[in-house]
RODO-2510 file (C-alpha; in nm, 4 decimals, decimal comma):
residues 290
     n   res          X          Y          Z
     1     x     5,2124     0,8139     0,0341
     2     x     5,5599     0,6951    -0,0443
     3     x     5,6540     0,3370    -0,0308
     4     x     6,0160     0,1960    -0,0865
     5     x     6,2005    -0,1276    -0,1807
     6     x     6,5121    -0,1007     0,0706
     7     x     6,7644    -0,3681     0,2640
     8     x     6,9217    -0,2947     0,6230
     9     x     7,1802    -0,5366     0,4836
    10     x     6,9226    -0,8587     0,5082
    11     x     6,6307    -0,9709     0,2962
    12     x     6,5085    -0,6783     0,0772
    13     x     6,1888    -0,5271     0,2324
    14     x     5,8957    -0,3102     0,1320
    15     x     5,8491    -0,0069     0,4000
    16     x     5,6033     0,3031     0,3968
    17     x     5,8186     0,5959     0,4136
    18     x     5,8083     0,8891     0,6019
    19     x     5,9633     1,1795     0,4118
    20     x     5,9789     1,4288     0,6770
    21     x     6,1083     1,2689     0,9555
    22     x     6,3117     1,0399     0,7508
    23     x     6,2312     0,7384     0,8533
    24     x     6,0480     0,4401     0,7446
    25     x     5,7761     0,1716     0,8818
    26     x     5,8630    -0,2429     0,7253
    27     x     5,5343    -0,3658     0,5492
    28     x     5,4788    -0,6913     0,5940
    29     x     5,4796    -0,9391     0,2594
    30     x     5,5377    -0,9423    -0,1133
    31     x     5,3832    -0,7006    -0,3366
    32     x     5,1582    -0,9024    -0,4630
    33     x     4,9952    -0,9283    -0,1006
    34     x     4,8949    -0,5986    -0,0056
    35     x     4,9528    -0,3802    -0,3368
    36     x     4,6065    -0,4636    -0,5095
    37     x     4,4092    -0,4009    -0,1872
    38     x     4,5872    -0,0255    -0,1948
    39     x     4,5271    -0,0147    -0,5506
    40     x     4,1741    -0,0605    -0,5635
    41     x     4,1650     0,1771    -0,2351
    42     x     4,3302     0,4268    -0,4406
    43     x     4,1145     0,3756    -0,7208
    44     x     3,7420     0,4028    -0,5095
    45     x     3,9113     0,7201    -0,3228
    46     x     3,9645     0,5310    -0,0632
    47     x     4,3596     0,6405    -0,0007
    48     x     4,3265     0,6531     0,3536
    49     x     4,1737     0,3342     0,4327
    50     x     4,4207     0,1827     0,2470
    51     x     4,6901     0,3232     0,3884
    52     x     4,5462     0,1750     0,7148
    53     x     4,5055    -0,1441     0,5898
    54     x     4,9189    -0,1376     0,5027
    55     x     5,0383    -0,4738     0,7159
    56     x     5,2977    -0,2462     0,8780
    57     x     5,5058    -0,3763     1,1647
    58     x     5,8221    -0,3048     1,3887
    59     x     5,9904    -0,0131     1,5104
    60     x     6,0610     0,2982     1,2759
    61     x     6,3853     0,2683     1,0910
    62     x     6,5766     0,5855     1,0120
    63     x     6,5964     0,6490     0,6001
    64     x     6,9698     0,7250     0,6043
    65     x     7,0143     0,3453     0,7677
    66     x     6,8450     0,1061     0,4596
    67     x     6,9516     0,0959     0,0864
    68     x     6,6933     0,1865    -0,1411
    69     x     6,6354    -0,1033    -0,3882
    70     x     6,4484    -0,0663    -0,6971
    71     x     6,1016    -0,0990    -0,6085
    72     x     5,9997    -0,3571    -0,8036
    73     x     6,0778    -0,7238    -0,7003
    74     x     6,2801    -1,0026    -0,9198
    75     x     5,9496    -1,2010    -1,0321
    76     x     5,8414    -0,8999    -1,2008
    77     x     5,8532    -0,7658    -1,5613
    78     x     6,0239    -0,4173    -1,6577
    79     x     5,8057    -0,2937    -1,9757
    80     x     5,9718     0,0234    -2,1679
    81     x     5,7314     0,1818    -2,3700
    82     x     5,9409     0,4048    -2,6033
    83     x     5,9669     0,6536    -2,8790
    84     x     5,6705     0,8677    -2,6961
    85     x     5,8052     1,2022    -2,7010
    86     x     5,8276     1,3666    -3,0674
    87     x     6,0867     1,6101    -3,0187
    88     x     6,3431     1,3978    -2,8608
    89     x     6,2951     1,1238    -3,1809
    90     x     6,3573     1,4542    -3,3868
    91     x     6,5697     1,5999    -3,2392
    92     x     6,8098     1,3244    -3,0780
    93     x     6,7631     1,0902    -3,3870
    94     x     6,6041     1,2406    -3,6551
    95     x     6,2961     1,0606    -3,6440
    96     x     5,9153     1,1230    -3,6506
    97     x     5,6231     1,0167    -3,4490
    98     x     5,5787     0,6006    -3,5266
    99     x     5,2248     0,5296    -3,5916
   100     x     5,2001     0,3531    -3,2146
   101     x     5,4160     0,2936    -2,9568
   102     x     5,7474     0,0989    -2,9169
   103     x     5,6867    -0,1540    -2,6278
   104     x     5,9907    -0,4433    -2,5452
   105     x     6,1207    -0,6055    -2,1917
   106     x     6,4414    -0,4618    -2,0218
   107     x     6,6519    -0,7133    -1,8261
   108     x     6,5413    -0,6947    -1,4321
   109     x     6,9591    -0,7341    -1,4083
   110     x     6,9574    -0,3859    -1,5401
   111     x     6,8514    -0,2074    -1,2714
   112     x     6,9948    -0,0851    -1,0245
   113     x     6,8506     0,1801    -0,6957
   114     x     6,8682     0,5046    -0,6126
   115     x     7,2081     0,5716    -0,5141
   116     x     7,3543     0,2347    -0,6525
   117     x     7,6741     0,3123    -0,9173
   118     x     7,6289     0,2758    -1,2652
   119     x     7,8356     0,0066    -1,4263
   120     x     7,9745     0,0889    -1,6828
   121     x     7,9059    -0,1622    -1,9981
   122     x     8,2572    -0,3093    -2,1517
   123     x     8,0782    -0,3606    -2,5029
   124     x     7,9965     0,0699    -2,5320
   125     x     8,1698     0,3806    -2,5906
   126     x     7,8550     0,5625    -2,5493
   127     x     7,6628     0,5881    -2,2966
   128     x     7,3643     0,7454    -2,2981
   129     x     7,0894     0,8539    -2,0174
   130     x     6,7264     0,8986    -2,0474
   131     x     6,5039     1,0324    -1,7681
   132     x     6,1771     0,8935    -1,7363
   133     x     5,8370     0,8452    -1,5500
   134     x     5,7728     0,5313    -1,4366
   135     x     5,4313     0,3563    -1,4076
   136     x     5,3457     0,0873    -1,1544
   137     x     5,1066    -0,1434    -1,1998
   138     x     4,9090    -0,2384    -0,8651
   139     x     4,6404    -0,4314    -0,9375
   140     x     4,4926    -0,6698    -1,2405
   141     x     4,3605    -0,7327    -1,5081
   142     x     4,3928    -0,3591    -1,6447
   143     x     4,0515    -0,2172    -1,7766
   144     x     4,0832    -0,0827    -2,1098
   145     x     3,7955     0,1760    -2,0343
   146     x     3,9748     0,2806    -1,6536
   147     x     4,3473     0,2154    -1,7226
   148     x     4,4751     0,4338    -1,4630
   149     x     4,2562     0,2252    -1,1828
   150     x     4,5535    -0,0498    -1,1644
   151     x     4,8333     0,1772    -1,1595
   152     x     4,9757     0,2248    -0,7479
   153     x     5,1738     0,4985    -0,8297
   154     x     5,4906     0,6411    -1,0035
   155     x     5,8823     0,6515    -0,9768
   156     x     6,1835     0,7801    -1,1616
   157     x     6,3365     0,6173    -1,4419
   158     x     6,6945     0,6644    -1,5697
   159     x     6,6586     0,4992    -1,9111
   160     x     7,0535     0,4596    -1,9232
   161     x     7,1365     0,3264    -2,2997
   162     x     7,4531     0,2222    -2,4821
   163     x     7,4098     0,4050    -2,8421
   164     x     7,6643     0,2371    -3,0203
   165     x     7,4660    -0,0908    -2,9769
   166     x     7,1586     0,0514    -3,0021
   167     x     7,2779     0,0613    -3,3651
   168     x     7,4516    -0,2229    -3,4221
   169     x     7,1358    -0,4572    -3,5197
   170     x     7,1485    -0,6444    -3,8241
   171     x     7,1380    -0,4589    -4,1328
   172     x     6,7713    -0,4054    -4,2857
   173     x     6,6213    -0,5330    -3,9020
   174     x     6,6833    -0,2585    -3,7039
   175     x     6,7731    -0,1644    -3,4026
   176     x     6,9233    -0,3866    -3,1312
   177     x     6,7290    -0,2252    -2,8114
   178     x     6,8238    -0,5253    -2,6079
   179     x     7,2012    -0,4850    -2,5828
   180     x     7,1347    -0,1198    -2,5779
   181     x     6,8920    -0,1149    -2,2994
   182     x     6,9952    -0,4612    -2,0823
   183     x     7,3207    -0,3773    -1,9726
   184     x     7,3813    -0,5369    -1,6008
   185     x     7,3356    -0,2436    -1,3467
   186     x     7,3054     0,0249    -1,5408
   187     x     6,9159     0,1578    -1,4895
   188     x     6,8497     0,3495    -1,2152
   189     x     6,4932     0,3570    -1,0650
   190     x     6,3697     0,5043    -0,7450
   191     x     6,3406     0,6573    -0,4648
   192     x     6,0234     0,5027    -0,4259
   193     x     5,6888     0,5143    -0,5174
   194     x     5,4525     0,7868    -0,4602
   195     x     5,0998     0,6529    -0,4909
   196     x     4,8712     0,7989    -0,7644
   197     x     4,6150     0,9410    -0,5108
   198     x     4,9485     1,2333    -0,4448
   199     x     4,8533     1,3418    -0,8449
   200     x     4,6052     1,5241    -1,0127
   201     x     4,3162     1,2600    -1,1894
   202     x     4,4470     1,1590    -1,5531
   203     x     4,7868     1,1341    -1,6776
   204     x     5,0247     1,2947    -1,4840
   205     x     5,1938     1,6270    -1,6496
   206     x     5,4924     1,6399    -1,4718
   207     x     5,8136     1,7994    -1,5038
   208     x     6,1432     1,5780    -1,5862
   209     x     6,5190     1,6832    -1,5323
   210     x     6,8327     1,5242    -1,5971
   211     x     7,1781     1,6927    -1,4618
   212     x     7,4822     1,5436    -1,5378
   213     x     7,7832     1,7227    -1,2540
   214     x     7,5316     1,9714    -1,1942
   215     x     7,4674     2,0638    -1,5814
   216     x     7,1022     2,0201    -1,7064
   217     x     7,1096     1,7897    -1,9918
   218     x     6,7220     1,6902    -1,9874
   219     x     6,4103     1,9571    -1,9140
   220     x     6,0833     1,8907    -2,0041
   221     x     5,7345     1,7434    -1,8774
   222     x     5,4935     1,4120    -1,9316
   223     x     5,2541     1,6538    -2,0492
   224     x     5,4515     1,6029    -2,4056
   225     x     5,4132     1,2916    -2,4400
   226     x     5,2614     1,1422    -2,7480
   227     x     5,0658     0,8606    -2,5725
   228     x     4,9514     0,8980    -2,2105
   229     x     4,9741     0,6837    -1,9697
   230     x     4,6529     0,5371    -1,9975
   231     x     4,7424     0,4563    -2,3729
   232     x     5,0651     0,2868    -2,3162
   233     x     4,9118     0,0974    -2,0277
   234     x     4,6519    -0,0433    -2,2795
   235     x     4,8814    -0,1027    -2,5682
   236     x     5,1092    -0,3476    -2,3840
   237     x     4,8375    -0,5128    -2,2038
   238     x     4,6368    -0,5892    -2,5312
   239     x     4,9867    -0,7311    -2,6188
   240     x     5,0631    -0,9018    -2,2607
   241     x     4,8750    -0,8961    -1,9768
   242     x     5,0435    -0,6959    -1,6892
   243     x     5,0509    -0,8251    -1,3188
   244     x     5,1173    -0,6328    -0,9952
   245     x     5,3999    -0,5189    -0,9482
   246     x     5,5439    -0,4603    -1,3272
   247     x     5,6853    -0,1384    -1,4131
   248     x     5,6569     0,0587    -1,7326
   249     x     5,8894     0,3216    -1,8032
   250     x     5,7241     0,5653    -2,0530
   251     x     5,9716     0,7415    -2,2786
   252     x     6,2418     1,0031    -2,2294
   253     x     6,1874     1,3635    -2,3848
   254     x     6,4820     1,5624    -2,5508
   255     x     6,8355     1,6247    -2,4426
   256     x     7,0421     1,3044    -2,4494
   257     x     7,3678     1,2252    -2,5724
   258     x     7,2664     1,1052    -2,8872
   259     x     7,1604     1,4548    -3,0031
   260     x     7,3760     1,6441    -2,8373
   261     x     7,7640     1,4050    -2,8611
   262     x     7,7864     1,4815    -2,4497
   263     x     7,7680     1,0665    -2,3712
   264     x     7,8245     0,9771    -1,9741
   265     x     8,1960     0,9059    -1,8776
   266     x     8,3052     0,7473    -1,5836
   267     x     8,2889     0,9661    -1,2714
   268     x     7,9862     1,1519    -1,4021
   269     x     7,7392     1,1850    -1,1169
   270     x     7,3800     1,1285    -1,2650
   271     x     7,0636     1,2987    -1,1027
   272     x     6,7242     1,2276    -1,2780
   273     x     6,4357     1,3569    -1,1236
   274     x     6,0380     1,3597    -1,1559
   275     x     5,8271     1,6444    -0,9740
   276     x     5,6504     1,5628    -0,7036
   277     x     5,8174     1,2181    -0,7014
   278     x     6,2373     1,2853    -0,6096
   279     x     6,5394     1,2291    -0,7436
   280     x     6,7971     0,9474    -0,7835
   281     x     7,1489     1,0096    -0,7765
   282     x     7,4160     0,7716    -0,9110
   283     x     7,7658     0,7764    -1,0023
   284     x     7,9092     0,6575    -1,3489
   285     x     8,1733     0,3908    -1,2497
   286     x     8,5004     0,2913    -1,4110
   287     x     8,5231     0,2092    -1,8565
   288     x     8,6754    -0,1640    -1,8524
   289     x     9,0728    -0,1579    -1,9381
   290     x     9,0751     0,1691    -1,8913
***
């Protein structure tokens, strides 16, 4: 099942979507109310009873009517759980394979939906995009032997970076992945989420695609990834403790500008997409002074 974030121009809303006829049903409540419920559902293969159990309410509202948000609310924490595919460290940076992951907080600020306009940063001359999976997290505490049993579902990630900061840490620290990464509305993440019962049991292998005007920039699938999902998910939470409704994204593979000097300019239209998941679509906006 799909379920999105959205706003008919009032309160944002969560809705279960219907993908063929395009339109949507309002679910009643926060996340937090009816998410762990579907989780657990999900988890005991119990999809359909959970769906059921969705407090949905009202009329249908056509798709093409709402704006889809990202679907993850403000109270919530956006966990990126980097440098996780080994070719895109080599190849884009000349790195290898850290010993674990790299785990750190985005700014919620940062995102934006799925056909929201990138802004672009005033501090950068280059940025960067990185398609992504994203994880959400349904239900708590996670279990380090059944990871996977708190995760609702996934999205799609666009990991959008500025790579002049991303260097400009302080000399002998490292990099500064905050101001790279926390740029105001600059992430896109969406459509919505598809619910984990849609997948094959395990880590998803998935294909990933970035297109820049049409061009493919990024092609490649989860199934490289060095840690799984299940891995990341325990790593952060034996670091902090997730609740429902956080996100993870889970590393980009190779292709971005970094490697390849082809950084996003203004007017750029942006489509990152996940299989079996969609696509989100955003435009580049204006450089500052320019």
């Amino acid at each position: 099942m799909k379920i999105a974030r959205c706003t008919d121009g009032g309160a944002p809303f969560w809705a279960l979507v219907d993908a063929g006829e395009q339109t949507l049903r309002p679910i009643a409540g926060a996340f937090a109310d009816w998410a762990p419920a579907l989780t657990r559902a999900i988890a005991a293969g119990r999809a359909d009873e959970g769906r059921e159990a969705l407090p949905v309410f009202g009329p249908a509202l056509a798709l093409a009517d709402v704006r889809l948000l990202p679907p993850v609310e403000p109270v919530n924490r956006v966990v990126v759980a980097g440098a996780n595919y080994a070719k895109h460290l080599a190849a884009d940076f000349g790195l290898s394979s850290p010993q674990q992951p790299i785990a750190f907080l985005k700014a919620y600020g940062a995102l934006i939906g799925a056909s929201d306009p990138i802004r672009y940063p005033p501090l950068t001359r280059e940025l960067d995009h990185e398609v992504e999976l994203v994880v959400v997290v349904g239900a708590t505490p996670v279990d380090p032997a059944q990871p996977l049993a708190s995760v609702l579902g996934y999205t799609v990630g666009n990991d959008v970076s500025a790579r002049d900061l991303q260097r400009s840490g302080p000399a002998g620290i490292g990099m500064d992945l905050f101001a790279a990464k926390s740029q105001d509305r600059s992430t896109g993440v969406g459509p919505w989420i598809v619910t984990r019962d849609e997948f094959p049991a395990g880590s998803p292998r998935l294909g990933l695609t970035l297109k820049v005007n049409g061009q493919v920039r990024q092609d490649s699938n989860t199934g490289e990834m060095t840690w799984d999902v299940g891995q990341l998910l325990n790593f952060v939470e034996a670091r902090s403790s997730f609740a429902p409704g956080d996100i993870m994204f889970t590393g980009s593979p190779a292709g971005v500008g970094q490697g390849t000097g082809l950084f996003l300019q203004p007017g750029d239209v942006v489509e990152a997409s996940v299989e079996g998941i969609g696509a989100i679509r955003n435009i580049v906006g204006p450089r500052p002074g320019a």
